[in-house]
C-alpha positions in Angstrom: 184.7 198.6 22.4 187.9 199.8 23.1 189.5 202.9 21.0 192.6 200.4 19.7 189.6 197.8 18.6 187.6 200.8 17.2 190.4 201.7 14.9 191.3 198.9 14.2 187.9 197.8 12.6 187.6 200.5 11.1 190.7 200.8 9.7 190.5 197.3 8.3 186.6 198.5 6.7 187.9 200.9 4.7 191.1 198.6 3.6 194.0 200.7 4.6 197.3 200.0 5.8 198.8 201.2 9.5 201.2 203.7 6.9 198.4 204.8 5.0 196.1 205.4 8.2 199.4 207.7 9.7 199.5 209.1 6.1 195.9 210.3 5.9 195.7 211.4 9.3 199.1 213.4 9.8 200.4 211.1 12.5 203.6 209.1 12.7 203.4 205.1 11.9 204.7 204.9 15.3 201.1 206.6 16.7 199.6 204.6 14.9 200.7 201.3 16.0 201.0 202.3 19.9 197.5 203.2 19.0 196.1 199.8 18.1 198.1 198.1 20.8 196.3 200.2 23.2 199.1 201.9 24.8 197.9 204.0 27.7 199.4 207.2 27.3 198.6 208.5 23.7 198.1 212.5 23.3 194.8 213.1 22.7 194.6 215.8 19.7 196.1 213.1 17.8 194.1 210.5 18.7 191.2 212.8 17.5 193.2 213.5 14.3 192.5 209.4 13.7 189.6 209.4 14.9 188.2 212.1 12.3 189.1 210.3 9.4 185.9 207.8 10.5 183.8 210.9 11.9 184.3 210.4 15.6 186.4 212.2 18.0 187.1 211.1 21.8 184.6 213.1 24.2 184.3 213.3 28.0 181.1 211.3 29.6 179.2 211.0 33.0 180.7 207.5 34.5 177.2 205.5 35.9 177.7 206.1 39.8 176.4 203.3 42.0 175.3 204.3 45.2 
């Protein structure tokens, strides 16, 4: 699942609104939406600031490498 789907769901779980999400997490409504579009070029600490509110946080992983 992508991050925009992630919050998305869960944004919808817990029944708030874009505002109240940017509210809640310190970030601009404007963050918020280019968030759940899935724009490509968010800054990271405040996608974690999101994230937190649900008790995840974006974190580096090992690709699968096909040889």
């Amino acid at each position: 699942m992508k991050i925009a789907e992630f919050v998305k769901h869960k944004r919808s779980v817990v029944k708030l609104t874009q505002p109240e999400l940017a509210e809640k997490a310190g970030v601009g409504l404007r963050f918020v939406r280019d968030l759940e579009q899935g724009k490509k070029t968010l800054r990271l600490d405040k996608v974690n600031q999101v994230l937190q509110l649900f008790g995840y946080e974006v974190c580096a992983v090992e690709l699968n490498k096909t040889e």
